[in-house]
N, C-alpha and C positions, 0 to 999 in steps of 0.2 A: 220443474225437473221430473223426471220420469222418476220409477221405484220406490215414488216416496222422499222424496230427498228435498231440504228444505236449502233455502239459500242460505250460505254461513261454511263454517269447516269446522274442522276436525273431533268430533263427539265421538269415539268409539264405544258403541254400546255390547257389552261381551250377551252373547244370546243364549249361549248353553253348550256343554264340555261338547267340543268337538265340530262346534261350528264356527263358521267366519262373521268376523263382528260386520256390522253394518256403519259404515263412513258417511258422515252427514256433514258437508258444509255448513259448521254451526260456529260461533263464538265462543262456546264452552273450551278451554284450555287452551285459547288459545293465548301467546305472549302480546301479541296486536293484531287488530285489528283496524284498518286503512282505507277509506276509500280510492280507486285508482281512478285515474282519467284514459280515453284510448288516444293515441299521438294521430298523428294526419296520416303517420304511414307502421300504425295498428301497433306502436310501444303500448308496453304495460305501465304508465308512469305514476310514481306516488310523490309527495311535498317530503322534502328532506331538511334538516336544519344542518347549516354548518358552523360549527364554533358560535354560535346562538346569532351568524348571521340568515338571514332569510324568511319565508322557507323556498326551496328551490325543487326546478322537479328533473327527478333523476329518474331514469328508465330502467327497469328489470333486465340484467342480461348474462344469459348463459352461457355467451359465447365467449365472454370475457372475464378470464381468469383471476384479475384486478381491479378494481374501481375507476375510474375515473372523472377526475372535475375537467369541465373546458375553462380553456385558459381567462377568457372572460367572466366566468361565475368564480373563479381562482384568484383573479386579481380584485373582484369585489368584495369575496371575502375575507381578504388582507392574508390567505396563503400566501410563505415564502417556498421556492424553490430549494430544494437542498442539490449543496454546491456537490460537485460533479459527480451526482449520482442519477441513473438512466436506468430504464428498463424497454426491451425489447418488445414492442407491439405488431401482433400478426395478423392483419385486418383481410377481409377476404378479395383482395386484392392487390396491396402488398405490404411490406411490413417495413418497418423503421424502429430505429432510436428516440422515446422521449424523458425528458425531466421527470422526477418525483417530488410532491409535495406532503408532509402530513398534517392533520387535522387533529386536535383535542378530543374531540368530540364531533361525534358525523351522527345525527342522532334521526329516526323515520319515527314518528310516534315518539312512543315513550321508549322503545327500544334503541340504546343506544350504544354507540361501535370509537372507542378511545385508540388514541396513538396510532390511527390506519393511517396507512399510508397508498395515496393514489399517483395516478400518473396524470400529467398534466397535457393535454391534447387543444390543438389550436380550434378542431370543431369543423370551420369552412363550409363547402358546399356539401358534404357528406352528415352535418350534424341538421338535424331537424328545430327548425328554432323555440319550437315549445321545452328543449330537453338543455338542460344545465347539467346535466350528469349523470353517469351510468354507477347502476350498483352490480359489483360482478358475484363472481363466483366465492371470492375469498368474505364477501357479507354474507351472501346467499345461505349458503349449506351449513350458516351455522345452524341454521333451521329446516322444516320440512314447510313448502314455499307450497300456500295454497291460492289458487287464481279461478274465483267466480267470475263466468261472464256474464251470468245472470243478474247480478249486483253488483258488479264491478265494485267489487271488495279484496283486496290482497286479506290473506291471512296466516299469519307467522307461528309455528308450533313450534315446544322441543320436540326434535328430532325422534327421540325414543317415544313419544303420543304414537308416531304411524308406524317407523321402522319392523318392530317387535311383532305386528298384527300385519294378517290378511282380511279384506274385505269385499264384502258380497255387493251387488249391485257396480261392481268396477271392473274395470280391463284394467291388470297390470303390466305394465312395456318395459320390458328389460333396457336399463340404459347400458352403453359401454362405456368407456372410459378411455380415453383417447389421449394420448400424451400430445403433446404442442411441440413441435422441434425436439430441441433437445435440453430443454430447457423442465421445469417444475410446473409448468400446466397443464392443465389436463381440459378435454372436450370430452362433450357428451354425445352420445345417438344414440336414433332405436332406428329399427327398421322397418320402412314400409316397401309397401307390396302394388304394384302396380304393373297391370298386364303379365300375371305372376312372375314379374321378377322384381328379387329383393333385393331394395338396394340402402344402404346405411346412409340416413340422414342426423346431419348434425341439429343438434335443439339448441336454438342461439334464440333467445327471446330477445335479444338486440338486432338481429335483423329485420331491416323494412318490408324485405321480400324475401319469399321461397326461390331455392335457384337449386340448379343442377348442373354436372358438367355432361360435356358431352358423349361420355359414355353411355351414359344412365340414358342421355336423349335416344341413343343410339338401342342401345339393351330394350327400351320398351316402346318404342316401332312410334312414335308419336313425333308429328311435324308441327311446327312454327307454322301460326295463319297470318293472314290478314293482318290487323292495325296492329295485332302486337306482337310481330316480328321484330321492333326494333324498340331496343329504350336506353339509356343513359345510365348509370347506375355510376355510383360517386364509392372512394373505399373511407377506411381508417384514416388512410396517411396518404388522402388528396387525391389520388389515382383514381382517374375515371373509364369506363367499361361501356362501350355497346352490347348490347344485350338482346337475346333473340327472345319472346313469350311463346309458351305455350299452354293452352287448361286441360287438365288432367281428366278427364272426366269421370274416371272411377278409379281410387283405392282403399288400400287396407291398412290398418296398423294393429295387429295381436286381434285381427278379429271385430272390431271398430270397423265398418264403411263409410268411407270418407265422399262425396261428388265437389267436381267442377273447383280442384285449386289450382291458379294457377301457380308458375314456375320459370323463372327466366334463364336460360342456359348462356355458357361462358366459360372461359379458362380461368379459375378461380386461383390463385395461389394458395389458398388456404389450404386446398384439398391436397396439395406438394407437402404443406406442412405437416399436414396429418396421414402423410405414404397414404394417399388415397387417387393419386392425380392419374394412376393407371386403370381402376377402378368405376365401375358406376356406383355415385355417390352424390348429396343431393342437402339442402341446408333448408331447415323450418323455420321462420320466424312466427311471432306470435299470431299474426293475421291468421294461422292454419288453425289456429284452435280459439276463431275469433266466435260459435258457438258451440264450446265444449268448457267444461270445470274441469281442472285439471290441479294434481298438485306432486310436488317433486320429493321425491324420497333419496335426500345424497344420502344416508348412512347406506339404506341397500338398492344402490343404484339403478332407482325404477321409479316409472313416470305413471302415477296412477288418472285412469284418465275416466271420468261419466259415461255412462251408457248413455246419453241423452241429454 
């Protein structure tokens, strides 16, 4: 890593009245420390225990406001359904009714999350068969969520370790906060910069692929080539998508230059959900930041991300 910077997180070392500390990917404070694996289509997954069945591997995801077990890692490990209670799932191409189940103990490490309560999701052609389950947003930000891709090491801080301090050697990215429906969820973006116009992307570390609609296609003058004009794309809740590709070849995020991501364009429902569908507006999954450290600041909504 560039400036110095060692593989690891969160060491804030204070350097003297009136300067920004320096942010070091380190072990020191942190609550765990995890080895991740990358999934076939770039999840962040780590080994998760449930109810001291397993361990099982469940994917980082930002996009999702909720946890989720699939219903085959649920039935194995002797999760009941609670009788007729449902919660509303909004997948980026369409949304449904499903079941909820809770869990004793949902434990990643030695960090462990009692009484949660997930949704139980059937998985199908849309679930990646390495992933047994997703950790959403409601595990996520009880912490500040550090992600080496250098050592493919998750690493879990309290929150007030980054919140409270700025840091030298980083680009900070304003996240938003984004209401779900109409509903108690909330989504994330920041904004990138492409062919100078700006357009609000969502940070869904559960997505397989980066997509945009076609506004945003429209907004920054770039066309669909050759072989990856067309692909398949599966949702949440079974609904399947043709899809057009395009690669990016030059953007920005707070000053970060990004080359060559690609982006698959579509009529996403999600972006209906998040009054964005009039909008150029555009979704990252984790592959965008498959050589970048990166780590998420929910208390002040900002995505601190490596120079290098």
């Amino acid at each position: 890593m560039g400036m110095g910077f060692r593989s690891g997180l969160l060491v804030a070392l204070f350097l003297a009245a009136g300067c920004a500390d320096q942010l070091v990917l380190d072990d020191d404070g942190a609550l765990l420390v995890i080895p991740h694996e990358v999934g076939s289509q770039g999840h962040i997954i780590v080994k998760t225990m449930i109810n001291d069945h397993g361990p099982y591997r469940f994917a980082l995801d930002t996009g999702a406001s909720i946890s989720v077990v699939f219903d085959k890692t649920r039935e194995e490990a002797g999760l009941e359904l609670l009788a007729g209670e449902q919660v509303l799932v909004h997948g980026m191409i369409g949304s449904g009714h499903f079941p909820l189940t809770t869990v004793a103990e949902l434990k990643v490490g030695k960090e462990s999350w009692r009484s949660g309560r997930l949704a139980s999701l059937p998985g199908n052609n849309w679930v990646p068969t390495e992933i047994d389950g997703i950790l959403g947003v409601d595990f996520l930000s009880r912490y500040a969520v550090g992600v080496s891709a250098q050592d493919r090491v998750v690493r879990l801080y309290p929150p007030e370790l980054v919140s409270n301090r700025s840091y030298s050697g980083w680009h900070s990215v304003p996240m938003r906060k984004l209401q779900v429906g109409e509903g108690t969820a909330f989504a994330y973006s920041i904004n990138l910069e492409i062919n100078k116009v700006v357009i609000p992307a969502i940070l869904d570390l559960g997505a397989g692929f980066n997509l945009m609609n076609w506004r945003a296609a429209s907004a920054i003058r770039v066309k669909p080539k050759g072989a990856m004009s067309r692909k398949v794309i599966y949702g949440a809740v079974e609904d399947a998508r043709i899809v057009a590709g395009l690669d990016v070849e030059k953007l920005r995020v707070a000053g970060l230059h990004w080359r060559h991501r690609t982006f698959f364009i579509s009529k996403f429902s999600i972006f209906e959900v998040l009054d964005l569908e009039n909008k150029p507006a555009a979704i990252v999954g984790p592959g965008f930041f498959k050589d970048r450290d990166f780590v998420i600041d929910f208390v002040r909504n900002r995505l601190l991300i490596s120079k290098s």
